[in-house]
N, C-alpha and C positions, 0 to 999 in steps of 0.2 A: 865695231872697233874692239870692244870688250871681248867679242867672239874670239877672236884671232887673237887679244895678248892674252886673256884667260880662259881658253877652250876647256870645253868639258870634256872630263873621260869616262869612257862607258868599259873599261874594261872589267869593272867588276862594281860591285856594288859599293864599296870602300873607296874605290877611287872616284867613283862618281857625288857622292857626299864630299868627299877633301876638295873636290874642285868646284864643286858646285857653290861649297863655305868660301874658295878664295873669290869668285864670279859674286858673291854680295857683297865680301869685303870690298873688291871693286868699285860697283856701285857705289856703296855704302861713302867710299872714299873722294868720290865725286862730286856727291851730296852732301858733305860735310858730314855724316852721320858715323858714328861708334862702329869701330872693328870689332868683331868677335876672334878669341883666336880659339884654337880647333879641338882644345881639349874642352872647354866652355861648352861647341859646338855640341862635342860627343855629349858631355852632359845633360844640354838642352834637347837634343833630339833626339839620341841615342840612350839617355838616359844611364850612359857610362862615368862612376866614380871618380872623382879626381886623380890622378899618379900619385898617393900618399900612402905611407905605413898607417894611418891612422886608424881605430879599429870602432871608434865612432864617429857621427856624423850628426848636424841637423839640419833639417831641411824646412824651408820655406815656400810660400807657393805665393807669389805676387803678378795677377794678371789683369787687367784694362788699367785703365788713366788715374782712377781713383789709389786703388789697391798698390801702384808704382809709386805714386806721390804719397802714399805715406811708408812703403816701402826704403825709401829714401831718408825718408827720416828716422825708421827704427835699424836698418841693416848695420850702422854702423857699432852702435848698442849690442845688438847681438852677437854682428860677430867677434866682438872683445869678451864676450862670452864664450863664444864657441873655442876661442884662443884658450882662452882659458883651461877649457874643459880638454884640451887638445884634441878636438873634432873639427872637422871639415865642415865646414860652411855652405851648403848647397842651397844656393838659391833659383827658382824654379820661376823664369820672368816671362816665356813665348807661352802663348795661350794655341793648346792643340787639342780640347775640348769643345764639345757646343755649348757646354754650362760649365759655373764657376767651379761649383762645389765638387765636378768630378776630378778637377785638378789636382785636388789632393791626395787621389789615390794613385799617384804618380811614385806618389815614396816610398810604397812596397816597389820599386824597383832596387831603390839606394836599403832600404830596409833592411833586403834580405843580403847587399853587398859589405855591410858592416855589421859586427857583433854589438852594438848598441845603436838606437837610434832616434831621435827626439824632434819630433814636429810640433812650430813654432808658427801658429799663424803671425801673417806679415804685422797686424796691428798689435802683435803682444810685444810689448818691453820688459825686459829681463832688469829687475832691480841690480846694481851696481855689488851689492851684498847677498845678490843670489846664492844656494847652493850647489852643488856640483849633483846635477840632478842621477849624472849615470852612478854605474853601478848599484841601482838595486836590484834584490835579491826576487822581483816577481820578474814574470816575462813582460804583465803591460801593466802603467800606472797613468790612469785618468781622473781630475777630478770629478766629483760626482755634483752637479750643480742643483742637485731634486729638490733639496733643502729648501733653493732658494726661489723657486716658481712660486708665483702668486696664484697661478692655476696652469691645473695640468691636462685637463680638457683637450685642448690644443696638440698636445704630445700623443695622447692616445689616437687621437685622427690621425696625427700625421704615421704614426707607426699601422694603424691598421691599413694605412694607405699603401703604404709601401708592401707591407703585406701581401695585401692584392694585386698588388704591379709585379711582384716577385718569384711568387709561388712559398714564399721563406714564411715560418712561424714567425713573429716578432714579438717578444715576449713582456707583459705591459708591467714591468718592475716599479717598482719606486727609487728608480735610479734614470741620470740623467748623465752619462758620462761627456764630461765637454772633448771635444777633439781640437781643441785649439790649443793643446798643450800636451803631447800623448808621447809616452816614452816605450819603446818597445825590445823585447833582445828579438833577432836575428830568427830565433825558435818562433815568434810571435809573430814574424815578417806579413800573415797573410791578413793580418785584423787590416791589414791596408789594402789589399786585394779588390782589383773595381770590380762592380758587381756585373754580371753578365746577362742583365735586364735593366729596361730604364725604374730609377727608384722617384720619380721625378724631381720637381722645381721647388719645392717647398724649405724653410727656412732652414730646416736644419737635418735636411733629408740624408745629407752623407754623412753627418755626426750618427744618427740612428742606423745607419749600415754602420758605421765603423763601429760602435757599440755592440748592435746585434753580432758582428763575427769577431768580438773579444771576448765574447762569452765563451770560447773553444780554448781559452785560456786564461791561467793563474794573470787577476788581475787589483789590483790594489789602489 
Protein backbone atom coordinates (compact mmCIF):
# COMPACT_ATOMS: atom_id res chain seq x y z
CA UNK A 1 0.00 0.00 0.00
CA UNK A 2 2.94 2.34 1.12
CA UNK A 3 4.36 1.36 -2.43
CA UNK A 4 1.59 2.88 -4.47
CA UNK A 5 0.84 6.13 -2.09
CA UNK A 6 4.65 6.88 -1.61
CA UNK A 7 6.63 5.19 -4.58
CA UNK A 8 10.13 5.68 -5.09
CA UNK A 9 11.81 7.51 -7.74
CA UNK A 10 14.85 6.42 -9.49
CA UNK A 11 15.22 9.28 -11.50
CA UNK A 12 18.19 10.50 -10.22
CA UNK A 13 19.84 10.16 -7.30
CA UNK A 14 18.21 13.42 -5.38
CA UNK A 15 15.00 12.08 -6.13
CA UNK A 16 15.52 8.76 -4.90
CA UNK A 17 16.81 10.09 -1.19
CA UNK A 18 13.58 12.82 -1.22
CA UNK A 19 11.41 9.96 -1.67
CA UNK A 20 12.92 7.28 -0.14
CA UNK A 21 12.85 10.15 3.40
CA UNK A 22 8.84 10.57 2.58
CA UNK A 23 8.46 6.26 2.35
CA UNK A 24 10.06 6.43 6.29
CA UNK A 25 8.10 9.27 7.05
CA UNK A 26 5.29 6.95 6.12
CA UNK A 27 6.25 4.26 8.00
CA UNK A 28 7.44 6.17 10.69
CA UNK A 29 3.72 7.63 10.68
CA UNK A 30 2.21 4.33 11.10
CA UNK A 31 4.16 3.40 14.03
CA UNK A 32 3.67 6.33 15.80
CA UNK A 33 7.31 7.21 15.53
CA UNK A 34 9.18 10.92 14.83
CA UNK A 35 9.01 12.43 11.17
CA UNK A 36 12.15 13.64 9.94
CA UNK A 37 11.71 16.55 7.74
CA UNK A 38 14.20 16.63 4.65
CA UNK A 39 16.53 19.41 5.41
CA UNK A 40 17.38 17.18 8.84
CA UNK A 41 17.47 14.28 6.31
CA UNK A 42 20.22 16.13 4.16
CA UNK A 43 22.00 16.90 7.28
CA UNK A 44 21.94 13.35 8.78
CA UNK A 45 22.91 11.54 5.61
CA UNK A 46 24.17 13.92 3.39
CA UNK A 47 25.82 15.71 5.67
CA UNK A 48 24.51 19.15 4.17
CA UNK A 49 24.41 22.51 6.39
CA UNK A 50 21.33 23.97 7.53
CA UNK A 51 19.73 26.79 4.88
CA UNK A 52 21.38 29.55 7.32
CA UNK A 53 23.58 32.71 6.90
CA UNK A 54 25.35 31.59 9.82
CA UNK A 55 29.07 31.59 9.45
CA UNK A 56 29.46 29.18 12.65
CA UNK A 57 28.32 26.15 13.85
CA UNK A 58 28.47 23.31 16.50
CA UNK A 59 28.30 20.02 16.25
CA UNK A 60 27.38 17.05 18.35
CA UNK A 61 27.65 13.46 17.82
CA UNK A 62 25.03 11.37 19.90
CA UNK A 63 24.55 7.66 18.84
CA UNK A 64 23.14 4.33 20.78
CA UNK A 65 20.67 4.41 23.78
CA UNK A 66 23.08 5.52 26.19
CA UNK A 67 24.59 8.62 24.45
CA UNK A 68 20.65 9.79 23.28
CA UNK A 69 19.46 9.78 26.80
CA UNK A 70 21.86 11.93 27.99
CA UNK A 71 21.73 13.71 24.86
CA UNK A 72 18.33 14.68 25.85
CA UNK A 73 19.23 16.13 28.64
CA UNK A 74 22.25 18.35 27.77
CA UNK A 75 20.83 19.36 23.90
CA UNK A 76 18.65 21.76 25.34
CA UNK A 77 21.66 23.58 27.43
CA UNK A 78 23.59 23.81 24.61
CA UNK A 79 21.58 24.85 22.15
CA UNK A 80 20.78 28.22 24.27
CA UNK A 81 24.25 28.34 23.72
CA UNK A 82 24.70 27.81 20.28
CA UNK A 83 21.69 30.76 20.05
CA UNK A 84 23.73 32.51 21.68
CA UNK A 85 26.81 32.40 20.05
CA UNK A 86 24.55 32.64 16.72
CA UNK A 87 25.60 29.20 15.30
CA UNK A 88 23.77 26.44 14.04
CA UNK A 89 23.11 23.66 16.19
CA UNK A 90 24.07 20.44 14.41
CA UNK A 91 23.23 17.55 16.06
CA UNK A 92 24.54 14.19 14.62
CA UNK A 93 21.89 11.35 16.17
CA UNK A 94 21.84 8.16 12.99
CA UNK A 95 24.85 6.11 13.71
CA UNK A 96 26.54 5.25 10.17
CA UNK A 97 29.80 4.05 11.66
CA UNK A 98 30.93 0.48 12.96
CA UNK A 99 32.46 2.21 16.01
CA UNK A 100 31.53 5.20 18.24
CA UNK A 101 34.50 7.20 18.16
CA UNK A 102 34.60 7.36 14.16
CA UNK A 103 31.46 9.42 14.47
CA UNK A 104 33.02 12.27 15.14
CA UNK A 105 34.91 12.62 12.26
CA UNK A 106 31.74 13.33 10.59
CA UNK A 107 32.24 17.33 11.40
CA UNK A 108 35.02 17.84 8.97
CA UNK A 109 32.14 17.73 6.78
CA UNK A 110 30.03 20.81 8.60
CA UNK A 111 33.92 22.03 9.52
CA UNK A 112 34.98 22.92 6.37
CA UNK A 113 31.02 24.32 5.51
CA UNK A 114 31.41 27.25 8.10
CA UNK A 115 34.24 29.67 8.83
CA UNK A 116 34.26 28.67 12.68
CA UNK A 117 33.46 25.52 14.25
CA UNK A 118 33.14 23.87 17.62
CA UNK A 119 32.61 20.27 18.76
CA UNK A 120 30.81 19.53 21.77
CA UNK A 121 30.75 16.03 22.86
CA UNK A 122 26.99 15.01 23.74
CA UNK A 123 27.89 14.80 27.72
CA UNK A 124 29.61 18.18 28.00
CA UNK A 125 27.29 21.01 29.52
CA UNK A 126 28.06 24.51 28.60
CA UNK A 127 27.99 26.53 32.03
CA UNK A 128 25.12 29.16 31.67
CA UNK A 129 28.11 31.94 32.09
CA UNK A 130 30.10 30.36 29.43
CA UNK A 131 32.27 32.45 27.01
CA UNK A 132 31.65 33.12 23.48
CA UNK A 133 34.20 30.50 22.53
CA UNK A 134 34.52 31.58 18.62
CA UNK A 135 36.50 34.10 17.31
CA UNK A 136 39.92 33.25 18.26
CA UNK A 137 42.73 34.22 16.82
CA UNK A 138 44.46 30.32 16.44
CA UNK A 139 43.07 28.03 13.70
CA UNK A 140 42.50 25.10 16.63
CA UNK A 141 42.07 25.33 20.32
CA UNK A 142 42.05 22.15 22.52
CA UNK A 143 42.46 21.73 26.00
CA UNK A 144 45.46 19.86 26.95
CA UNK A 145 44.49 17.36 29.67
CA UNK A 146 48.50 15.87 30.39
CA UNK A 147 48.67 17.73 33.43
CA UNK A 148 46.05 15.81 34.82
CA UNK A 149 46.92 11.82 34.12
CA UNK A 150 47.95 9.94 36.97
CA UNK A 151 49.89 7.81 34.41
CA UNK A 152 50.68 8.00 30.97
CA UNK A 153 51.80 4.59 30.17
CA UNK A 154 48.68 3.96 28.85
CA UNK A 155 48.72 6.99 26.27
CA UNK A 156 52.08 5.80 24.87
CA UNK A 157 50.66 2.21 23.91
CA UNK A 158 47.73 3.52 22.73
CA UNK A 159 49.66 6.08 20.34
CA UNK A 160 52.25 3.47 19.36
CA UNK A 161 49.36 1.36 18.48
CA UNK A 162 47.78 3.47 16.29
CA UNK A 163 51.03 3.96 14.89
CA UNK A 164 51.40 0.67 13.60
CA UNK A 165 47.72 0.38 12.32
CA UNK A 166 48.53 3.64 10.41
CA UNK A 167 51.71 3.91 8.83
CA UNK A 168 51.49 7.75 10.63
CA UNK A 169 54.52 8.90 13.14
CA UNK A 170 52.69 9.61 16.25
CA UNK A 171 54.47 11.82 18.16
CA UNK A 172 54.88 10.83 22.16
CA UNK A 173 54.46 14.79 23.59
CA UNK A 174 53.56 15.49 26.84
CA UNK A 175 50.44 16.81 25.58
CA UNK A 176 47.03 15.15 25.82
CA UNK A 177 44.67 17.38 23.57
CA UNK A 178 41.02 16.48 24.83
CA UNK A 179 38.71 16.38 21.68
CA UNK A 180 35.58 16.82 23.56
CA UNK A 181 35.72 20.34 23.20
CA UNK A 182 37.70 21.27 20.00
CA UNK A 183 37.20 24.61 18.24
CA UNK A 184 38.48 24.97 14.71
CA UNK A 185 38.50 27.76 11.63
CA UNK A 186 37.42 26.30 8.37
CA UNK A 187 41.44 26.62 7.37
CA UNK A 188 41.83 23.87 10.16
CA UNK A 189 38.75 21.86 8.68
CA UNK A 190 41.07 18.57 8.20
CA UNK A 191 42.33 18.04 11.94
CA UNK A 192 38.65 16.29 11.61
CA UNK A 193 39.39 14.36 8.62
CA UNK A 194 38.70 10.23 9.14
CA UNK A 195 41.54 8.56 8.93
CA UNK A 196 41.89 6.25 6.01
CA UNK A 197 43.22 3.04 7.94
CA UNK A 198 41.59 1.45 10.90
CA UNK A 199 43.06 3.35 14.15
CA UNK A 200 41.28 0.90 16.32
CA UNK A 201 38.85 0.43 19.37
CA UNK A 202 40.68 1.78 22.15
CA UNK A 203 39.55 4.57 24.60
CA UNK A 204 40.64 7.31 23.23
CA UNK A 205 41.80 6.30 19.76
CA UNK A 206 40.12 9.08 17.77
CA UNK A 207 41.14 12.00 20.29
CA UNK A 208 44.96 10.74 19.27
CA UNK A 209 44.09 11.01 15.47
CA UNK A 210 42.53 14.23 15.96
CA UNK A 211 45.45 15.44 17.99
CA UNK A 212 48.05 13.84 15.87
CA UNK A 213 46.48 15.87 12.47
CA UNK A 214 46.45 19.32 14.59
CA UNK A 215 49.79 19.31 14.79
CA UNK A 216 49.62 20.73 10.82
CA UNK A 217 48.30 23.54 12.50
CA UNK A 218 48.39 26.84 14.78
CA UNK A 219 46.98 25.37 17.77
CA UNK A 220 46.44 26.77 21.31
Amino acid sequence: ELEKTHPLCFDSPQAFFESSIAMHNAVNDRLGKPQVSLDEAYMLWRHRRPNTNRKRCIVTVAVGYEMLAIHRMTKPINQAYADRCDADFICLTNQIEPWWGLEKFRTWHFAKQYEECLFLDADAIVQPDAPDLFGLNVEVAMHDDYSRLLQTEWLQKERLAISRRTGEQIVQNETMLNSGVAYTKRSAADVWKRPLRGIGTTHCAEQIWVEHQASCFAVA
